[in-house]
BAKE-429307 format. One line per field, with one value per residue (C-alpha): x, y, z; residue number from 1; residue in three letters. Coordinates in nm, 2 decimals. Example, Ala and Ser with C-alpha at 12.3 -4.5 7.8 and 13.67 -1.06 7.14 Angstrom:
xx	c(1.23_1.37) $
yy	c(-0.45_-0.11) $
zz	c(0.78_0.71) $
i	c(1_2) $
aa	c(ALA_SER) $
This chain:
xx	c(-0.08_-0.32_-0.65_-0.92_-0.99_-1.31_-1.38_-1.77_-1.97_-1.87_-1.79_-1.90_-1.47_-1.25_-1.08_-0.71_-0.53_-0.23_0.07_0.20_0.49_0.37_0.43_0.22_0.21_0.20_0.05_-0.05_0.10_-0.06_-0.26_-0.47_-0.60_-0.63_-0.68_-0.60_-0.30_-0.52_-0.74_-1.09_-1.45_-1.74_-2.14_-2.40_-2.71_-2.97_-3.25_-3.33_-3.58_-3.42_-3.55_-3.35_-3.13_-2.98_-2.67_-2.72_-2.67_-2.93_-2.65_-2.33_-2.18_-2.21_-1.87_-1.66_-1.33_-1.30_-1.12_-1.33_-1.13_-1.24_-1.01_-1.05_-0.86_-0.61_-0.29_-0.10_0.27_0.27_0.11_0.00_-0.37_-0.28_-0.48_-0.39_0.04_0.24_0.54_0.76_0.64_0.67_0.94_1.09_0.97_1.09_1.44_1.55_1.41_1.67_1.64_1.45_1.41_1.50_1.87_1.97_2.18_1.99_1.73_1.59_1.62_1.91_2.12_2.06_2.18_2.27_1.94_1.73_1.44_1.42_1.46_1.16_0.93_0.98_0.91_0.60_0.47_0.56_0.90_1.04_1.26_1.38_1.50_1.71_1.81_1.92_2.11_2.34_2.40_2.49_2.73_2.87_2.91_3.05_2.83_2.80_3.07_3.01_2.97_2.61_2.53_2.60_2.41_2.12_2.11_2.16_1.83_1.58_1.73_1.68_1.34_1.26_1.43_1.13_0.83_0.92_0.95_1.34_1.40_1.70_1.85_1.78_1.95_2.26_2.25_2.25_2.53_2.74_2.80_3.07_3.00_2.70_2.48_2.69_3.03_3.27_3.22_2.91_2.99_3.03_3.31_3.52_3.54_3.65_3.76_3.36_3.22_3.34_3.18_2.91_2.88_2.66_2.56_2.47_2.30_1.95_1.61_1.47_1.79_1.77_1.43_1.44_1.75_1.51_1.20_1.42_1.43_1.06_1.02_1.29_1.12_1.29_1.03_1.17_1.52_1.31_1.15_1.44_1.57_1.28_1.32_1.65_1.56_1.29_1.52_1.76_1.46_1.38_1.71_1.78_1.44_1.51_1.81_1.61_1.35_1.63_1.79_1.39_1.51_1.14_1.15_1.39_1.19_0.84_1.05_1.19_0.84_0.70_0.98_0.89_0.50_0.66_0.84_0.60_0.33_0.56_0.62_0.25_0.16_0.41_0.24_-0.12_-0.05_0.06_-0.31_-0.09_-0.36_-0.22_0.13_-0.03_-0.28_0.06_0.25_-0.05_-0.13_0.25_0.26_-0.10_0.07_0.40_0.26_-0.09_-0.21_-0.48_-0.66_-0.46_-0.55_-0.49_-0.81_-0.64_-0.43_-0.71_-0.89_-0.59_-0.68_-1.01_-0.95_-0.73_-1.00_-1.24_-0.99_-0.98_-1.32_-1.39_-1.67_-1.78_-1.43_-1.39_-1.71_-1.64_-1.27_-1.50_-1.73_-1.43_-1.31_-1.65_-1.65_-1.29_-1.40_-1.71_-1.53_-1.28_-1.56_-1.29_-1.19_-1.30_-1.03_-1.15_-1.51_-1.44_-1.28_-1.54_-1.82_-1.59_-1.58_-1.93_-1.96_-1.74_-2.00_-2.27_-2.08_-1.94_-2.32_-2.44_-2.60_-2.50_-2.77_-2.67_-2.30_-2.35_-2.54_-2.20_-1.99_-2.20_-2.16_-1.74_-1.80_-1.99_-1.72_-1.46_-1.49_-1.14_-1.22_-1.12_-1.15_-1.51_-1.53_-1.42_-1.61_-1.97_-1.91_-1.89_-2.15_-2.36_-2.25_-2.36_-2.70_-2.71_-2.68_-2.39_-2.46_-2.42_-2.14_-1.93_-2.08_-1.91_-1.57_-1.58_-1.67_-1.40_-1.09_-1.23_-1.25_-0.98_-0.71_-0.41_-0.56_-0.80_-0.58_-0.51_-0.47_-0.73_-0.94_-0.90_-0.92_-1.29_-1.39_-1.24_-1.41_-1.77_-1.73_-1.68_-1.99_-2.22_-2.09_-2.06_-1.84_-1.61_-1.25_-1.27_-1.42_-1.09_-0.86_-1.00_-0.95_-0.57_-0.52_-0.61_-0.41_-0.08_-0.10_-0.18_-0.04_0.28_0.54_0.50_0.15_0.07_-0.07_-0.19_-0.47_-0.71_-0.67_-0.67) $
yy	c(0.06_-0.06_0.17_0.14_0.42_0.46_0.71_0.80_0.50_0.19_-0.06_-0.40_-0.48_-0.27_-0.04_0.06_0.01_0.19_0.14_0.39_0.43_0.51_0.45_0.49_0.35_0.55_0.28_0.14_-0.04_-0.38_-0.24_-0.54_-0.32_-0.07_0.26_0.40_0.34_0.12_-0.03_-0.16_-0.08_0.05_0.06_0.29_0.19_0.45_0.37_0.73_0.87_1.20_1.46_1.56_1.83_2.18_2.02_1.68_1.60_1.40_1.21_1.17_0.91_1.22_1.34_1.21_1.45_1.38_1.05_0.91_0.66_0.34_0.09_-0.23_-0.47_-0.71_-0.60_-0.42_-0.41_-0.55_-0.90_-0.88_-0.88_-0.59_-0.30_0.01_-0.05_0.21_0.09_0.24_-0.01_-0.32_-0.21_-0.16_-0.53_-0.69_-0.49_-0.48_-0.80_-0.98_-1.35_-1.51_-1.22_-1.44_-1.47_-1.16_-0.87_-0.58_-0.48_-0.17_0.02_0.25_-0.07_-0.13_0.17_0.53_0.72_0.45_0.47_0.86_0.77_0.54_0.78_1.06_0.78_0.72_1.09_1.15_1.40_1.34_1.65_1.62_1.26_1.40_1.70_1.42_1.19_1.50_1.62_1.27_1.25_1.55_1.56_1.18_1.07_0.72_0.53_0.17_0.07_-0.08_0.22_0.43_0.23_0.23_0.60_0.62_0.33_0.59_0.86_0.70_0.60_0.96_1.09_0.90_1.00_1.34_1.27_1.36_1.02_1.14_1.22_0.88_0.75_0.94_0.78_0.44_0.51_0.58_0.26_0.17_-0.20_-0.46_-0.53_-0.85_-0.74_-0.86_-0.49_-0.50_-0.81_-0.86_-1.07_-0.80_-0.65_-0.86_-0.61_-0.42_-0.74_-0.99_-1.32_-1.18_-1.30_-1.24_-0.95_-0.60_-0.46_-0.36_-0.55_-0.22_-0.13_-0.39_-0.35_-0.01_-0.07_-0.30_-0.05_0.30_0.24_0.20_0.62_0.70_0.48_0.18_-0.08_-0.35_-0.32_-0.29_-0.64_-0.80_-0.66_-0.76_-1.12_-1.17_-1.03_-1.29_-1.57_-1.45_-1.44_-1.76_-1.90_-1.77_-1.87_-2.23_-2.23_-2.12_-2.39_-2.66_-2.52_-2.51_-2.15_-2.06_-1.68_-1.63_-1.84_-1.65_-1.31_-1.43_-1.58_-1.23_-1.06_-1.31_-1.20_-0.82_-0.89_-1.14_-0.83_-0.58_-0.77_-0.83_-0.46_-0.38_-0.68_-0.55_-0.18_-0.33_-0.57_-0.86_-1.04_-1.40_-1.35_-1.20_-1.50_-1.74_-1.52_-1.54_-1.92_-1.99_-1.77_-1.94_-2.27_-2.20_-2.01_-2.20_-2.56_-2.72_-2.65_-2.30_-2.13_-1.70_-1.51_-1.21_-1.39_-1.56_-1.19_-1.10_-1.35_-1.29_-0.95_-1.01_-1.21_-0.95_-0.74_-0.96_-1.01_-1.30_-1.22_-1.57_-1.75_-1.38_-1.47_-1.84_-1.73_-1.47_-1.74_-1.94_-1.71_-1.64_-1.99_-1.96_-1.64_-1.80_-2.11_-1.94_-1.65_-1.40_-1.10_-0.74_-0.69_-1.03_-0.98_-0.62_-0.78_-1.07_-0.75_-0.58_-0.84_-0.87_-0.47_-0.49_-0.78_-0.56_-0.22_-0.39_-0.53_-0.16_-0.25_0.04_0.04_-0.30_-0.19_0.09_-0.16_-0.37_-0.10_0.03_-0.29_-0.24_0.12_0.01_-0.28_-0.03_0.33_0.40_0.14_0.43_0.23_0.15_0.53_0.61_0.41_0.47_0.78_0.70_0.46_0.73_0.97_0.69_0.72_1.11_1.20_1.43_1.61_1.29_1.19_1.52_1.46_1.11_1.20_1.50_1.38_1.14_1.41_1.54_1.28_1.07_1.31_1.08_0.77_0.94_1.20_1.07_1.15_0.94_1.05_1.40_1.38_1.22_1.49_1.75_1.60_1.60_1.96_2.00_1.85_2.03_2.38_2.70_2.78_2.48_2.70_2.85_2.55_2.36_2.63_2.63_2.24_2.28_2.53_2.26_1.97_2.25_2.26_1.86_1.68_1.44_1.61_1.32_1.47_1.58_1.89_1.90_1.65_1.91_2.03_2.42) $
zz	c(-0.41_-0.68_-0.77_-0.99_-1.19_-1.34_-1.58_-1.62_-1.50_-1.40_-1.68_-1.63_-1.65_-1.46_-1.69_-1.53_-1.24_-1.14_-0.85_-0.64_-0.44_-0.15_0.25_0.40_0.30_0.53_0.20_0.44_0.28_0.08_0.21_-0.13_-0.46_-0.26_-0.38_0.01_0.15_0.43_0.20_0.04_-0.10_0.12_0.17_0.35_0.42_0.23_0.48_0.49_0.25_0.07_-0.15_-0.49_-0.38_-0.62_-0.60_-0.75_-1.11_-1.29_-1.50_-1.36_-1.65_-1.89_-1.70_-1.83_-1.81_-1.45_-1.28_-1.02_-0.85_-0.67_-0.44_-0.42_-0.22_-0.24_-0.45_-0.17_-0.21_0.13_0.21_0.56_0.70_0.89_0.63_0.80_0.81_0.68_0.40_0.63_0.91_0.69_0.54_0.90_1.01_0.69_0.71_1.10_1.28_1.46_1.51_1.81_2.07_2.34_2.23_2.03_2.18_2.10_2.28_2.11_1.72_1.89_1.97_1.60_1.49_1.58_1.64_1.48_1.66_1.57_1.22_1.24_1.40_1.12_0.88_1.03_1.04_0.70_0.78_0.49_0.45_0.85_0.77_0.41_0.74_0.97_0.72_0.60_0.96_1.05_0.79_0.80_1.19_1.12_1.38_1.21_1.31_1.18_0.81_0.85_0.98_0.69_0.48_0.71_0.70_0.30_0.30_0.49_0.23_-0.05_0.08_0.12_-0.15_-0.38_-0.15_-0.22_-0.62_-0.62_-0.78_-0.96_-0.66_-0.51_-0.79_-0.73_-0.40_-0.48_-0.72_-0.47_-0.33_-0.47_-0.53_-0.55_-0.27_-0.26_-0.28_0.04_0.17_0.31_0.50_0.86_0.88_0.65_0.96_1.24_1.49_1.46_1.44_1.58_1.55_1.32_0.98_0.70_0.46_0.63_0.37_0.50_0.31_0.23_0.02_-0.18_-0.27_-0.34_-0.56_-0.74_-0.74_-0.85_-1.19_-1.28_-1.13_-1.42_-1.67_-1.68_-1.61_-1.76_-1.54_-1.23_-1.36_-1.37_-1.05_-0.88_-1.02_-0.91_-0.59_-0.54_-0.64_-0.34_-0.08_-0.15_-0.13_0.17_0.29_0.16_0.35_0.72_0.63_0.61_0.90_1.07_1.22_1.31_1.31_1.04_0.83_0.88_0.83_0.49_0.44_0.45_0.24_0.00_0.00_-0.01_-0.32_-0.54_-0.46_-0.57_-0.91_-0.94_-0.91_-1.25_-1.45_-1.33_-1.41_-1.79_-1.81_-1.75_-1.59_-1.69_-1.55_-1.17_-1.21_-1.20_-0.98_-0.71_-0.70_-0.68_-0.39_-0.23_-0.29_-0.10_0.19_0.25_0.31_0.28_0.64_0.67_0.35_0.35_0.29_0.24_-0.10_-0.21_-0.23_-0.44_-0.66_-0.69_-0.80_-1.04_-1.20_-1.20_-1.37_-1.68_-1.65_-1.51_-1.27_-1.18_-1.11_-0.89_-0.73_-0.67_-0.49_-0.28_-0.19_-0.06_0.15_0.32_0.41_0.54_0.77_0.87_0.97_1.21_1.33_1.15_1.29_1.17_0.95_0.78_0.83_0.66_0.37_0.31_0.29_0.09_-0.15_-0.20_-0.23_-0.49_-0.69_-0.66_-0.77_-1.10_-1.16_-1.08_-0.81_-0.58_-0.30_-0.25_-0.22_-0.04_0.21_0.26_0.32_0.53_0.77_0.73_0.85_1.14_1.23_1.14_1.15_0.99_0.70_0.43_0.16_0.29_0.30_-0.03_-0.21_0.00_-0.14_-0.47_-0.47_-0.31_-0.62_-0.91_-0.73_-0.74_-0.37_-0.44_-0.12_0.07_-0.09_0.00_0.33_0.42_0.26_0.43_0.81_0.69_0.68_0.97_1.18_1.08_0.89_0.94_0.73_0.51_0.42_0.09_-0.26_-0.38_-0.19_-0.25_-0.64_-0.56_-0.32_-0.60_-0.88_-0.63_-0.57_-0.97_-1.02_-0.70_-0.68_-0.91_-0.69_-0.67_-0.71_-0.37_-0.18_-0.33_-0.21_0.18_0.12_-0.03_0.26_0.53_0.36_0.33_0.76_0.81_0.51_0.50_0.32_0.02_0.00_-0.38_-0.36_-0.72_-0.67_-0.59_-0.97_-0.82) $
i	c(1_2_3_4_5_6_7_8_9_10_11_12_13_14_15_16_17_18_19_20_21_22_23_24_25_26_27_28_29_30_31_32_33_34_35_36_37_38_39_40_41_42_43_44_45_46_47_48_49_50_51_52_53_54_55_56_57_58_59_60_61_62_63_64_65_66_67_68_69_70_71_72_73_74_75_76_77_78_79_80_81_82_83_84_85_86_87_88_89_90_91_92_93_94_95_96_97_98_99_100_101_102_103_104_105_106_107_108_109_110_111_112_113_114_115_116_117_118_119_120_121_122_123_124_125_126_127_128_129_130_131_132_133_134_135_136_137_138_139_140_141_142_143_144_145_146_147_148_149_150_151_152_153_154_155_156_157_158_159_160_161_162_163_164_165_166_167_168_169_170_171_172_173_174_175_176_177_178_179_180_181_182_183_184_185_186_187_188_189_190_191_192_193_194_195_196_197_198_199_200_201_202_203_204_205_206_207_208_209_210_211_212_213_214_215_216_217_218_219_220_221_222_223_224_225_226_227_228_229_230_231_232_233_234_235_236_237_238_239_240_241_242_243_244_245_246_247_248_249_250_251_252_253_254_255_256_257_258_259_260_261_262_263_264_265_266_267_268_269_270_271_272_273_274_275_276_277_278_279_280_281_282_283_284_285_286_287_288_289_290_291_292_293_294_295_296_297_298_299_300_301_302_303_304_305_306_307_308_309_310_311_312_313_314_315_316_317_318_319_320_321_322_323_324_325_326_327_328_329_330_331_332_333_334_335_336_337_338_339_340_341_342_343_344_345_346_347_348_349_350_351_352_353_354_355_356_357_358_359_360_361_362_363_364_365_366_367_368_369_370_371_372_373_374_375_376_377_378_379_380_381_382_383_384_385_386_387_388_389_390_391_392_393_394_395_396_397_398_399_400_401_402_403_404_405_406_407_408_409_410_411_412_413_414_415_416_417_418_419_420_421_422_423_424_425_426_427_428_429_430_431_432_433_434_435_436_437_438_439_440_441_442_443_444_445_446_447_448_449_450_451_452) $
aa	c(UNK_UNK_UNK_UNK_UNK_UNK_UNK_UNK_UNK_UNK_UNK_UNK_UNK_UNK_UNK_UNK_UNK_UNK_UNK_UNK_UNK_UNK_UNK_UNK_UNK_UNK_UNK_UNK_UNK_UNK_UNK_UNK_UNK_UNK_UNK_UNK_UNK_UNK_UNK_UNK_UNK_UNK_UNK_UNK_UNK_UNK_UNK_UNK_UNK_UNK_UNK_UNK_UNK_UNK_UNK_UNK_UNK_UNK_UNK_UNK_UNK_UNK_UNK_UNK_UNK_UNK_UNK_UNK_UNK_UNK_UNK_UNK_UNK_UNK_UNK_UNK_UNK_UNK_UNK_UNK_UNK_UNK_UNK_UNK_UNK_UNK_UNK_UNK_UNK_UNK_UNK_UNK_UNK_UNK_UNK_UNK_UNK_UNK_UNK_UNK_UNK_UNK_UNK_UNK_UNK_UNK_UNK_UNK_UNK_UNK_UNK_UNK_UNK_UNK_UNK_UNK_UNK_UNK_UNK_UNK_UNK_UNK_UNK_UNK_UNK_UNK_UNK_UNK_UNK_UNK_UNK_UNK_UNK_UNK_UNK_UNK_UNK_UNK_UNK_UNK_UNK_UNK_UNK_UNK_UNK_UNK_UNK_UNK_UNK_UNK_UNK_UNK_UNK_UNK_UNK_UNK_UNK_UNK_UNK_UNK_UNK_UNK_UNK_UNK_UNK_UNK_UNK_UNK_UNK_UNK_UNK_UNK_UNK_UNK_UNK_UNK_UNK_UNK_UNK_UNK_UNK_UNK_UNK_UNK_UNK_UNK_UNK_UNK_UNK_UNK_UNK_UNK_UNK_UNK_UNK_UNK_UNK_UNK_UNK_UNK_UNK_UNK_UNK_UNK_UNK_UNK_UNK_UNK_UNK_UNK_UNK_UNK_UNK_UNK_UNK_UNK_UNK_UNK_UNK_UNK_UNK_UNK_UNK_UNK_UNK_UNK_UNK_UNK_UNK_UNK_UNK_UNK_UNK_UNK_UNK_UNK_UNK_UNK_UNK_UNK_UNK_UNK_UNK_UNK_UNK_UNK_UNK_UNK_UNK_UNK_UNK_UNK_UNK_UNK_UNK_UNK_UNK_UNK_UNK_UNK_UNK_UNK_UNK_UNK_UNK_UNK_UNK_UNK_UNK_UNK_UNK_UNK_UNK_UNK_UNK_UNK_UNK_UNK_UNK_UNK_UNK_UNK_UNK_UNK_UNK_UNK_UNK_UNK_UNK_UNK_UNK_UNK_UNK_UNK_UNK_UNK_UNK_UNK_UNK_UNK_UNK_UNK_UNK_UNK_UNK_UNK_UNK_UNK_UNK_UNK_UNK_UNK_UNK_UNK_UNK_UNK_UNK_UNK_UNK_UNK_UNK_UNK_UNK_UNK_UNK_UNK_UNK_UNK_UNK_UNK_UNK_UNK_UNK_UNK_UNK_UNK_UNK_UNK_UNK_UNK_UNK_UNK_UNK_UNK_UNK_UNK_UNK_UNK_UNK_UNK_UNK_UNK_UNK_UNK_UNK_UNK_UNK_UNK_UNK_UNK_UNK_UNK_UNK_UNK_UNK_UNK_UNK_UNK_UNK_UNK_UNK_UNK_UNK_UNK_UNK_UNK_UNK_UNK_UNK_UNK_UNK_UNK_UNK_UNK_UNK_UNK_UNK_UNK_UNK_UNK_UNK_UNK_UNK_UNK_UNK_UNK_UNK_UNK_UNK_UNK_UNK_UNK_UNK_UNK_UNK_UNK_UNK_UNK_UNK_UNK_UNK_UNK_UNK_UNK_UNK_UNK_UNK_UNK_UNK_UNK_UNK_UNK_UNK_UNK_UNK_UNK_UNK_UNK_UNK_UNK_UNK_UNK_UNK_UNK_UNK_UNK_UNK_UNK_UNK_UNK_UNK_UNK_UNK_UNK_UNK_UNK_UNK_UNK_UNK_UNK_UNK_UNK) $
């Protein structure tokens, strides 16, 4: 996930961005720049009058040693419109989807594979430890009994081997596979009498991708690059190859797989200020997946952030503009209508107008009440007008009232760094807040964001 940290107060350019593994997203996947794992900028509307309060600080810029972080969106690892999709889910769609549902022979995860489904759910919560627990007592029971099956189950423990940092480990499981994702091995037609008339390679989407992604946690960057390149050269040979064949559904899920991995190579150029290669990266990837009279708001906001990045706050503006016009045109829904407002928050919060982006979020909340990105950054808005109390307030009510999707690191670093700034205090109001997180937090959560 992309976020914008700002440090102090908010240049007229945005300063860093950053990606993080993350599943959701729960990351929400792409989830777009998004700080959150579901993601975007908010508003609030400051109709109310308010005195100045003990706890407010007369000039917030002057901090300057802490990281407050605001998400933006439209560089989600995952393209899809849907803001609020775990990795995991994505990664399950863009892995496991079988051809037209009409005709294929399994009829749920389990017919996939061994205890699937199970798998899938622990994903989703976060279980992270019971899914490494499941793997070893599947294999050690030898309750996996065909070859795909075994590499399913070493995919998901992979997966969670890097959502708990043990990326080392992750590597170690990769390595055992004794050849390339390519190799005659991890074909169905090696084995005739498991298979029969099934052909093609068995190696899960996810694996493949993560082989690509590992590298960049041990500090290889450049071989994750070129993984991910190659990787993008087979998606869209085999996506070339559905087209020609005009297999509908298989086409639209390597259509999607090739969103997935052109996002995940833009977030490394971003995180590096390599505005002018994610610039090429996303009008390539506008080109091949819109026309003329079905363009994709939600990859034309990518764009337009990228611009912003590098500083170019009219051709940002002229792409927002655009895809006002697109939502307008086909009375958008709220996820749209949420990212058009976001948009325009985002305008006004990089011209320091923050009433007027607090104003716009405030609309997403009101669409949206789980909008966390809207959240996030109401708050911070509210902050860089000195209503510290009101800040705390909304991200807060936020944890409270939606703990599953605003439970989140980012999140948590600017609710830190508020109590920092409003409370003598601040050490034991952080320690009732790690306490909380400790009983309700995935077990990928990093603790050490609330700086205790």
């Amino acid at each position: 996930m992309v976020v914008f940290t700002m440090v102090g107060d908010v240049p007229n350019k945005v300063q860093n961005s950053k990606h993080i593994f993350s599943p959701d997203n729960h990351t929400k996947g792409y989830q777009d720049l998004d700080g959150l794992r579901p993601s975007q900028f908010c508003n609030s509307k400051l109709s109310r009058s308010r005195e100045p309060t003990s706890t407010e600080t007369p000039a917030i810029p002057q901090h300057r040693h802490l990281q407050l972080r605001i998400a933006s969106t439209s560089m989600d690892v995952v393209d899809s419109p849907e803001e609020h999709e775990t990795l995991t889910s994505d990664l399950q769609a863009l892995s496991f989807s079988t051809d037209d549902p009409l005709t294929n022979q399994f009829g749920s995860l389990n017919d996939l594979c061994y205890e699937l489904s199970s798998l899938q759910d622990l994903a989703s919560r976060g279980s992270w430890r019971s899914i490494i627990d499941k793997v070893a007592r599947a294999r050690k029971l030898s309750l996996l009994s065909k070859p795909h099956e075994h590499l399913t189950y070493l995919s998901y423990n992979v997966l969670a081997l890097i959502k708990l940092r043990r990326c080392a480990d992750a590597s170690a499981e990769l390595d055992s596979l004794e050849d390339d994702l390519d190799s005659r091995h991890y074909k169905y037609q090696s084995y005739p009498q498991q298979y029969p008339n099934r052909s093609g390679s068995m190696v899960p989407f996810v694996l493949r991708w993560l082989h690509a992604e590992l590298p960049s946690k041990l500090g290889k960057r450049e071989e994750t690059l070129d993984r991910l390149y190659m990787l993008l050269d087979f998606v869209r040979t085999k996506l070339s190859g559905k087209e020609s064949n005009k297999s509908t559904v298989s086409t639209e899920l390597w259509r999607k797989r090739e969103g997935f991995v052109t996002n995940s190579i833009i977030s490394h150029h971003l995180t590096h200020k390599e505005f002018n290669v994610c610039l090429s990266l996303i009008k390539d990837l506008i080109n091949r997946c819109d026309d003329a009279n079905n363009a994709n708001p939600v990859l034309l906001s990518k764009l337009g952030h990228v611009q912003m990045q590098y500083g170019d706050l009219e051709g940002a503006k002229a792409t927002f503009d655009v895809i006002e016009g697109l939502v307008k045109e086909g009375n958008g829904e709220v996820e749209l209508r949420n990212l058009v407002s976001r948009n325009k928050a985002l305008m006004y919060l990089v011209g320091k107008d923050y009433v007027s982006a607090v104003r716009e979020y405030e609309q997403c909340i009101e669409q949206d009440s789980s909008d966390v990105v809207a959240i996030n950054n109401k708050a911070l808005c509210l902050m860089y007008l000195r209503d510290l109390s009101d800040s705390i307030k909304v991200l807060e009510s936020a944890l409270e009232r939606i703990p599953t999707l605003a439970l989140d690191e980012t999140i948590v670093v600017n609710l830190c760094s508020m109590y920092e700034l409003a409370y003598v205090n601040h050490s034991d109001i952080k320690r009732t807040l790690s306490n909380w997180i400790a009983r309700v937090a995935p077990d990928d959560f990093d603790s050490s964001c609330t700086r205790i």
